[in-house]
C-alpha distance (Angstrom), angle and dihedral (degrees) to the residues before:
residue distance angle dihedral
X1 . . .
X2 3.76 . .
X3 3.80 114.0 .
X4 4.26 107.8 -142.2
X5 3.19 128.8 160.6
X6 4.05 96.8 -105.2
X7 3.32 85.1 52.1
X8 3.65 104.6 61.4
X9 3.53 92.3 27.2
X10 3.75 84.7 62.1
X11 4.02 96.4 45.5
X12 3.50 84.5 50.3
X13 3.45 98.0 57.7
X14 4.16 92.1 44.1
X15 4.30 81.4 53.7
X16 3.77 96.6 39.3
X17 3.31 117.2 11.1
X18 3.90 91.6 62.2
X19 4.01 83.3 68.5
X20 4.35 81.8 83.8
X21 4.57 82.7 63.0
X22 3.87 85.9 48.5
X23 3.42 103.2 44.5
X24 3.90 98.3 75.1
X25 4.07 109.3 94.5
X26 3.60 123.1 -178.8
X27 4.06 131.3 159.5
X28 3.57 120.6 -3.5
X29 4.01 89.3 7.7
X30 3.65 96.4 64.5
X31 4.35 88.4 67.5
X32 3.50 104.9 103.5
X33 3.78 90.0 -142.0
X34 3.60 86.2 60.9
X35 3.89 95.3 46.2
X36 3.88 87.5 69.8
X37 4.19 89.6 58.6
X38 3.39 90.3 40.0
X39 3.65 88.6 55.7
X40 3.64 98.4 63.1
X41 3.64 98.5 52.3
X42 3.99 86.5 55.1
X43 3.93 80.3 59.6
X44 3.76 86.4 45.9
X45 4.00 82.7 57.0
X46 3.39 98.3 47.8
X47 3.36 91.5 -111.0
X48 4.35 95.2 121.6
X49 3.85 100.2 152.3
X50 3.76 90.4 53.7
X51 3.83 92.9 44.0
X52 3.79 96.1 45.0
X53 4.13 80.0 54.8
X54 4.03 94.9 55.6
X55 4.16 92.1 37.8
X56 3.96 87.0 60.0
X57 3.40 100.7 35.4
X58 3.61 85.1 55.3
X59 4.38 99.0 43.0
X60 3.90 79.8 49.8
X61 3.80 90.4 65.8
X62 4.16 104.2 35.8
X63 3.78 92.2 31.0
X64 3.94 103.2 125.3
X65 4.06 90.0 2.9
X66 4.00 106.0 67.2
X67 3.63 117.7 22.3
X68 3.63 89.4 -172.6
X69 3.82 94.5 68.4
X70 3.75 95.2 29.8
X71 4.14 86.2 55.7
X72 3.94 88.5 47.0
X73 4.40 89.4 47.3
X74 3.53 91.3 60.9
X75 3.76 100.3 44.8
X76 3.62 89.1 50.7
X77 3.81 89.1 43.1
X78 3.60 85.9 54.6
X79 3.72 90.6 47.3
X80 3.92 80.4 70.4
X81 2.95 103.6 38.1
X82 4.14 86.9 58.7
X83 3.87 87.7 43.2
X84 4.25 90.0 63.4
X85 3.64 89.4 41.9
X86 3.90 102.1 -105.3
X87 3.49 103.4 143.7
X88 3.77 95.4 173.1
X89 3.61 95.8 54.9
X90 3.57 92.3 37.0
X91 4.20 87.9 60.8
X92 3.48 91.0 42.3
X93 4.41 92.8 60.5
X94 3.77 87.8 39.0
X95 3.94 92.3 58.7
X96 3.94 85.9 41.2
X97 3.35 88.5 62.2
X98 4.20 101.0 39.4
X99 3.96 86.4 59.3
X100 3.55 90.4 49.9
X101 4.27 100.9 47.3
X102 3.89 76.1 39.9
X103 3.93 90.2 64.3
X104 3.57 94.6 39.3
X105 4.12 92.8 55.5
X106 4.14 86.0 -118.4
X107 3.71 98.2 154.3
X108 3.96 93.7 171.7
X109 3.95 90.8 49.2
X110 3.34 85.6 49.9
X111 4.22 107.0 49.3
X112 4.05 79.1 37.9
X113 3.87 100.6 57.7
X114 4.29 92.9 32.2
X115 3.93 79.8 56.5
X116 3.75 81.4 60.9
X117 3.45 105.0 43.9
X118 3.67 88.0 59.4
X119 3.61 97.6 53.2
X120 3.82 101.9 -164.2
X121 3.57 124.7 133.4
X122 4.14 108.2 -72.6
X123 3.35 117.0 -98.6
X124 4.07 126.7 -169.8
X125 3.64 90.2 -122.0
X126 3.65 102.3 66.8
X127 4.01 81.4 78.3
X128 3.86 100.9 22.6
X129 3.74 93.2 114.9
X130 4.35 104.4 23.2
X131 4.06 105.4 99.4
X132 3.66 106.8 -143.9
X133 3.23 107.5 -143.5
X134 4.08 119.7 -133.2
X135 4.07 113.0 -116.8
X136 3.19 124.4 -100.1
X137 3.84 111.9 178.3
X138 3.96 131.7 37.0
X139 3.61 89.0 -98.9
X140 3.31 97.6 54.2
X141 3.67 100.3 47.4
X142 4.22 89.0 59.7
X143 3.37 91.1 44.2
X144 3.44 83.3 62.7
X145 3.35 103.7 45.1
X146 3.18 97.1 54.3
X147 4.15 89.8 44.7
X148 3.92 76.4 62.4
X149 4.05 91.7 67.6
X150 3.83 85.3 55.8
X151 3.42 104.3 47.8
X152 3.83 88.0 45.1
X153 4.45 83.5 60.1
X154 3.72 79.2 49.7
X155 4.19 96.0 55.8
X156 4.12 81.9 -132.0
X157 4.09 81.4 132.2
X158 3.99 98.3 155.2
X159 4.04 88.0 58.8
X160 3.87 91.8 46.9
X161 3.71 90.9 51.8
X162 3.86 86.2 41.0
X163 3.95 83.0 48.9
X164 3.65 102.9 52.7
X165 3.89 95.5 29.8
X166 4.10 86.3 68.3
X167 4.14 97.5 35.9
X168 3.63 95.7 47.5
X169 3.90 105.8 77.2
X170 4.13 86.6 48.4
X171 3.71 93.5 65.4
X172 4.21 105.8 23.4
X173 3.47 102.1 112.0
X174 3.18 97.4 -1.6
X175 3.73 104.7 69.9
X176 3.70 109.6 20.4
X177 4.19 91.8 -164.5
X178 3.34 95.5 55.7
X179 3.99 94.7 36.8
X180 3.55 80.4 56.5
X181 4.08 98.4 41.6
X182 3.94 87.7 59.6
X183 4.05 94.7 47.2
X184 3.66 76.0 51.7
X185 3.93 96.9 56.5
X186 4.04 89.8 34.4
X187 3.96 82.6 61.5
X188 3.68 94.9 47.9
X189 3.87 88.2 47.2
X190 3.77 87.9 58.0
X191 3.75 89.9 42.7
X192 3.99 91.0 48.2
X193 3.78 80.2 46.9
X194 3.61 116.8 56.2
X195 4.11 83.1 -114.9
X196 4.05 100.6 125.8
X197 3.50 90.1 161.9
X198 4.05 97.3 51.9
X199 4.13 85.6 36.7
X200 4.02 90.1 53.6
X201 3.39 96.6 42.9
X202 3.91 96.8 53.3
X203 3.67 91.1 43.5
X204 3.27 96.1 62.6
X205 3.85 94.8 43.2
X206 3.61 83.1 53.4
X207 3.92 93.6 51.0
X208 4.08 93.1 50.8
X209 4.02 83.2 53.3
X210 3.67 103.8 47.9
X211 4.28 92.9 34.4
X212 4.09 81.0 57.6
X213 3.52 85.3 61.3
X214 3.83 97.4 43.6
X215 3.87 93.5 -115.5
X216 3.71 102.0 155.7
X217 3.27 96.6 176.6
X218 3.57 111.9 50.4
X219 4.38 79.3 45.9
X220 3.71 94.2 58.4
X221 3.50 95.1 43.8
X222 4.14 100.2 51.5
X223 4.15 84.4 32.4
X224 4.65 73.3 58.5
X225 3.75 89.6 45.6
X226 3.81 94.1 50.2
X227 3.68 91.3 58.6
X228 3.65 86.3 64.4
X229 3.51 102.0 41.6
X230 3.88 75.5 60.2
X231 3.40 96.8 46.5
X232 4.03 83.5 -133.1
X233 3.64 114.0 175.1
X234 3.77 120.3 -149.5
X235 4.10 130.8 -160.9
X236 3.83 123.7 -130.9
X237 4.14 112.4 170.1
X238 3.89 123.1 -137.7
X239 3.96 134.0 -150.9
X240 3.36 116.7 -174.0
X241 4.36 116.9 -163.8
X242 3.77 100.5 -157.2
X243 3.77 135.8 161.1
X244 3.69 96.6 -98.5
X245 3.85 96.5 43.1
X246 3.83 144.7 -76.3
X247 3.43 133.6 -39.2
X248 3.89 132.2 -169.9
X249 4.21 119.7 -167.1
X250 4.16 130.7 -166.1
X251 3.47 102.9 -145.0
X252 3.72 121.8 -163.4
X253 3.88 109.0 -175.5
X254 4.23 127.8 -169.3
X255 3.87 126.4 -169.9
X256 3.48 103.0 -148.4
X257 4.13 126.4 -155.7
X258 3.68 90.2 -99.8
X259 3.88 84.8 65.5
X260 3.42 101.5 -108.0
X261 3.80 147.1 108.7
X262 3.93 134.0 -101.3
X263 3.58 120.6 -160.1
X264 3.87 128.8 -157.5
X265 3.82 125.8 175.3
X266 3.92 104.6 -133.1
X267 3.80 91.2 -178.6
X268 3.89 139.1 -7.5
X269 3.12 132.8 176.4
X270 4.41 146.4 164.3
X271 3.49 153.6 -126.1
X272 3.46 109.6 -168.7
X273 3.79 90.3 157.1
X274 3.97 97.2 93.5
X275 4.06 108.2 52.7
X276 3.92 114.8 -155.2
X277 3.94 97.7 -152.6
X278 4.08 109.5 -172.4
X279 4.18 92.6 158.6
X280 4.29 79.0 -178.0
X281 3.71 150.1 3.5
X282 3.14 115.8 -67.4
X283 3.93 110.5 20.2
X284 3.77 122.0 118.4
X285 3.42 136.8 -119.0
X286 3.48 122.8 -122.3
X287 3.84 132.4 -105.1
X288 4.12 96.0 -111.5
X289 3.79 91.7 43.3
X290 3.30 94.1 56.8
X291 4.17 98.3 37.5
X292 3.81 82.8 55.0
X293 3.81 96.1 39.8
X294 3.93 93.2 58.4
X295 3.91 91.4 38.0
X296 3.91 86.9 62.8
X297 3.82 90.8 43.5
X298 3.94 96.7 52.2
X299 3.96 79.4 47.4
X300 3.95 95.6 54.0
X301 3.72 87.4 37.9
X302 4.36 92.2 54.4
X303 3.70 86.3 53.7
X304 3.50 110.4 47.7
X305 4.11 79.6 56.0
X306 3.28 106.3 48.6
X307 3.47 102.3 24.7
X308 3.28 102.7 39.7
X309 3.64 92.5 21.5
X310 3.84 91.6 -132.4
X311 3.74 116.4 169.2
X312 3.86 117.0 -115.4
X313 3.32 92.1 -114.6
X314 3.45 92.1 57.3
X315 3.43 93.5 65.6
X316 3.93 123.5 93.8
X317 3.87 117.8 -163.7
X318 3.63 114.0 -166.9
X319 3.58 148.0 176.5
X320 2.98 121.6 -146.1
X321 4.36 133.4 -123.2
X322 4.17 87.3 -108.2
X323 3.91 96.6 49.0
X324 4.19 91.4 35.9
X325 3.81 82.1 64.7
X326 4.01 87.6 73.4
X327 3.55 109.4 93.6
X328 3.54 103.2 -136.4
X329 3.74 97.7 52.1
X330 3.91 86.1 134.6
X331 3.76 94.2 73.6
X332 3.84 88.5 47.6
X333 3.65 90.0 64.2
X334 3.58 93.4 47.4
X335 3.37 93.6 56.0
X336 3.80 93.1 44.7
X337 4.22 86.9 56.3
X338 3.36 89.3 43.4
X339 4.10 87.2 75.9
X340 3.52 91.2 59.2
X341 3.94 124.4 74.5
X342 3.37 108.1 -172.0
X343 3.98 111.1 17.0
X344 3.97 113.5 26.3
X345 3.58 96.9 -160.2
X346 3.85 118.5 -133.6
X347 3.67 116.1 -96.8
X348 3.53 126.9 -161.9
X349 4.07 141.5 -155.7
X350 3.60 121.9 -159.5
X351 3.84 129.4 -143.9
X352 3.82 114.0 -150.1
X353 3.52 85.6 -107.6
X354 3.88 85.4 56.3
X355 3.45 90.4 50.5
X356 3.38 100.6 58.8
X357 3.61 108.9 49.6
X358 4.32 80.0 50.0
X359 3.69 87.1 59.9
X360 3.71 91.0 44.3
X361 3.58 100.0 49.1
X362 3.90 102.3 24.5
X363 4.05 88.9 48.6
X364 4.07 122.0 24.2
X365 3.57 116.2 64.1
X366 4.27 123.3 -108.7
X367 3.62 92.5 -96.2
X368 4.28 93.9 62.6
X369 3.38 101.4 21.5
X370 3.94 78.6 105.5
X371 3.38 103.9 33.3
X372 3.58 107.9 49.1
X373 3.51 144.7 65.2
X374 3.88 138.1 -122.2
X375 3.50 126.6 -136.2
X376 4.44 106.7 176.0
X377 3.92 114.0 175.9
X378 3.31 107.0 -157.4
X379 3.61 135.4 -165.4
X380 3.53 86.4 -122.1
X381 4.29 111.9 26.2
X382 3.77 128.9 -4.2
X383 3.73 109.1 -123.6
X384 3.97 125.8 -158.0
X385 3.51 127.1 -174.2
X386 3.90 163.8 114.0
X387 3.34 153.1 -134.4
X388 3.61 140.6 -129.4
X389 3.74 127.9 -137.2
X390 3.91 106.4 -109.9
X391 3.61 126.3 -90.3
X392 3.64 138.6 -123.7
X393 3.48 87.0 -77.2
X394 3.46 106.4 47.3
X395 3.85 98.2 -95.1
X396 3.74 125.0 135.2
X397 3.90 114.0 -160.8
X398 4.18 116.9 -139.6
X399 3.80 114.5 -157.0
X400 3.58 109.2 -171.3
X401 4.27 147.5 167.1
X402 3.91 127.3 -163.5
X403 3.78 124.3 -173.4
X404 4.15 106.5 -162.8
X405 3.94 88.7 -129.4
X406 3.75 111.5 97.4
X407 3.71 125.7 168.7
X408 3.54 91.9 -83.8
X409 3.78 112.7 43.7
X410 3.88 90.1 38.5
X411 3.73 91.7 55.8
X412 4.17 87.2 54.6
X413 3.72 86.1 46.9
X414 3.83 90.1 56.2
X415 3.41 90.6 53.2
X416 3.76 102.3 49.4
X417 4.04 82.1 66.2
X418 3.98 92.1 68.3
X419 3.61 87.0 -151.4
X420 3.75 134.4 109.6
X421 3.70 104.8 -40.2
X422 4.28 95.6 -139.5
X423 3.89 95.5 33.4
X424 3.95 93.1 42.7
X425 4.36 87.6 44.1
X426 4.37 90.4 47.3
X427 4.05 79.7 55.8
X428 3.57 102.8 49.5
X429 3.77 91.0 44.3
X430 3.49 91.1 65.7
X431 3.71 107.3 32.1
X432 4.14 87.8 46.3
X433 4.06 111.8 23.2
X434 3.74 110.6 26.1
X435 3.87 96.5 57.1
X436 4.05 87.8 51.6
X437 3.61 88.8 54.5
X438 3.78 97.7 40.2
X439 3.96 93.2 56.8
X440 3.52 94.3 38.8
X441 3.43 93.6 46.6
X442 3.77 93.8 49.8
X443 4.06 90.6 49.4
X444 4.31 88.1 43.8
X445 3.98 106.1 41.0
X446 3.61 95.1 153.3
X447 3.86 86.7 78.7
X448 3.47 99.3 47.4
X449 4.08 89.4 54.7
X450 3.58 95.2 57.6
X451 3.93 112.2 117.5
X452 3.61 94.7 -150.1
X453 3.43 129.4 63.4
X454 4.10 127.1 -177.1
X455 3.76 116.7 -167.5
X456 3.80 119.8 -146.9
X457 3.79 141.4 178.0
X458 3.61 145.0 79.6
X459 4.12 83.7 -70.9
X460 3.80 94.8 46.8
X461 3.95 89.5 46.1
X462 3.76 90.5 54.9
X463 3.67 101.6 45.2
X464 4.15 83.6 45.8
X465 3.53 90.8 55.2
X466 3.85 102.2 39.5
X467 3.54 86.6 49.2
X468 4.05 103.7 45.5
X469 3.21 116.9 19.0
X470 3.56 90.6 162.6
X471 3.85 86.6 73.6
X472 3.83 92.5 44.7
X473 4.29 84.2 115.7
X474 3.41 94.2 54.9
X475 3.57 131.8 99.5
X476 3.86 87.0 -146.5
X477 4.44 134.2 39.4
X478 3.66 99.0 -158.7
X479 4.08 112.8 -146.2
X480 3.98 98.1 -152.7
X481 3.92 95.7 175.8
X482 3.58 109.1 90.3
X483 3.56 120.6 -133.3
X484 3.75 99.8 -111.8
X485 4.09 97.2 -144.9
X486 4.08 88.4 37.2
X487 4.01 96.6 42.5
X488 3.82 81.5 -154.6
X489 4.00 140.5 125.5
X490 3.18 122.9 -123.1
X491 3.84 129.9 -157.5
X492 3.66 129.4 177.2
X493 3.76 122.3 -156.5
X494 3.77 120.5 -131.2
């Protein structure tokens, strides 16, 4: 699958951008108690960052008040933490949370979440001999419920059934949140399960329930989980504005059970007619490239509507890190609106910067998007970089490099030399590339310790292809070998 910069941009906006739907609370999502619950079924929805966000903004305000909800905070914060990969963090929440149940005499929260902390496959005798007692107050029955999500993480799905079975008739129709929290867990059951009959049917009994009580939310995120249950796949169209041209994409996107996306190409095609040089920052672009440059985008943009009968707001229009050097950008999407009468479409340039946390987030999957680096050769720049998992306060740090020789403006400088194409290319390398990465890299050492590396780019989806075809439906080409200087894997994405 070829990784350009409308593509991930769009991706990223289908796995971010859809935090703007979620972020409207109202009734019972507005407790903080209920923030932290709510949290974990953003996770659920692959929406992490924005359920990390409600999890701590909910600890912050029971922390030291209820036990209850500060126990369930850090097992869903260790949920998270297990979903990027951190292990060590993870172990730490899950413990956080064992003292706590311990404290409140929660012996169900307790098996449930030491289940977790070991992390092996489940087996039946972990809760052979514990008697789980049946509910016999309001309190107890959500307590339960919600004990169902985390025996459900634990694959103990007899006692979750068990769980919910007995809590149910205490709170249907008598507390529509909770009535609605356990059609919630039923669905995830039949997710867990294989059952996408049982998991549709309770997700939808749990979306009448929670859109009674006006909680967006928790409705836009199951009405996202349906869609997978489904296995429905939805368009979104691309148009790239790069240095050597134009470029439009048919997306079809999937979220699968395992929370995350697949990508297929439908369509792609380009116009390599109309050339966008910028050879550095800051020079402009001239008035027939960019006439003809937003006369092939309100093309593209016609027929990914009515041929492909792609909704406007669908469509992603972006510019790419080797045309955003130009420095009258501005006027090029002016010109590009100007095409459109009733809707100018937004249109986008990236920085670098940009660039990479788009490739980080629209392309590597939750559990590396912190752990990895990202090495895109362009046709314009070559971009390195990383992320950072977010902070306290929401924010995600981006380290990144760029060198302003890509694939394709490198190759013309090669040739401008008139000398041995290979021998001429080996000197330019090291008189113009490896010095930018050798100061950048000693100013930004967090990306160079990374252990994981995923190549992408026109040039890395060549060589991936050329090389294994067997992989060629994949999203990913693993690179097992390790490089024996680097000590690092390396993954290219299709």
């Amino acid at each position: 699958m070829k990784q350009i910069i409308a593509f991930v941009f769009c991706v990223s906006c289908v796995l971010s951008g859809s935090s703007a739907v979620f972020a409207q609370t109202k009734a019972q999502e507005s407790s903080y108690s209920l923030y932290i619950k709510l949290g974990n079924l953003l996770r659920r929805g692959s929406q992490i960052e924005l359920g990390e966000y409600y999890i701590k903004k909910g600890l912050s305000a029971v922390k030291n008040r209820d036990k209850y909800w500060e126990a369930t905070a850090y097992e869903n914060l260790g949920l998270i933490c297990r979903e990027r990969g951190d292990e060590e963090n993870a172990s730490k929440y899950f413990l956080d949370a064992l003292n706590l149940y311990n404290l409140e005499k929660l012996p169900l929260c307790e098996k449930a979440v030491h289940d977790l902390i070991e992390g092996a496959e489940a087996s039946k005798e972990v809760f052979k001999d514990f008697k789980i007692s049946a509910p016999t107050s309001a309190r107890d029955a959500f307590i339960n419920i919600r004990t169902a999500n985390t025996l459900i993480e634990a694959k103990q799905y007899e006692v979750a059934q068990q769980v919910l079975q007995q809590a149910l008739p205490l709170v249907k129709d008598a507390n529509i949140y909770w009535e609605a929290s356990a059609y919630e867990y039923l669905g995830m059951l039949g997710w867990e399960t294989n059952n996408n009959v049982l998991a549709g049917q309770y997700f939808n009994l749990a979306i009448q329930k929670y859109s009674k009580l006006n909680c967006n939310i928790s409705v836009a995120v199951l009405r996202h989980l349906l869609k997978s249950v489904e296995q429905k796949e939805e368009l979104y169209g691309g148009i790239e504005i790069k240095p050597t041209g134009l470029r439009m994409n048919v997306i079809g996107i999937r979220l699968t059970k395992k929370g995350e996306y697949e990508f297929d190409i439908k369509h792609s095609e380009e116009n390599n007619q109309q050339k966008l040089v910028v050879g550095k920052q800051g020079e402009t672009l001239t008035e027939t490239e960019m006439e003809s440059a937003s006369s092939i985008v309100k093309f593209y943009t016609d027929k990914l509507m009515n041929d492909f009968e792609i909704a406007q707001d669908r469509i992603f229009i972006v510019g790419s890190s080797g045309v955003a050097m130009a420095k009258n950008t501005d006027m090029l999407r002016k010109k590009i609106q100007g095409h459109f009468t009733n809707f100018p479409p937004l249109v986008d340039f990236v920085s670098p910067e940009e660039e990479i946390e788009y490739d980080i987030i629209g392309a590597l999957p939750p559990s590396s998007r912190y752990t990895s680096t990202v090495i895109d050769v362009g046709d314009g720049t070559i971009k390195v970089g990383c992320m950072t998992a977010p902070d306290a306060k929401g924010v995600r740090n981006v380290f990144s490099l760029s060198v302003p020789y890509g694939s394709e403006n490198f190759k013309e400088l090669v040739q401008q030399q008139k000398g041995d194409f290979n021998n001429t290319a080996k000197a330019l390398a090291t008189t113009k590339i490896l010095p930018t990465i050798k100061n950048e890299l000693a100013r930004k050492g967090i990306i160079k310790e990374r252990k994981e590396v995923y190549l992408m780019g026109n040039a890395a989806w060549g060589l991936a292809t050329y090389l294994y075809p067997q992989f060629i439906n994949e999203t990913f080409v693993p690179r097992y070998r390790r490089h024996q200087s680097l000590q690092r894997y390396v993954h290219a994405p299709l």
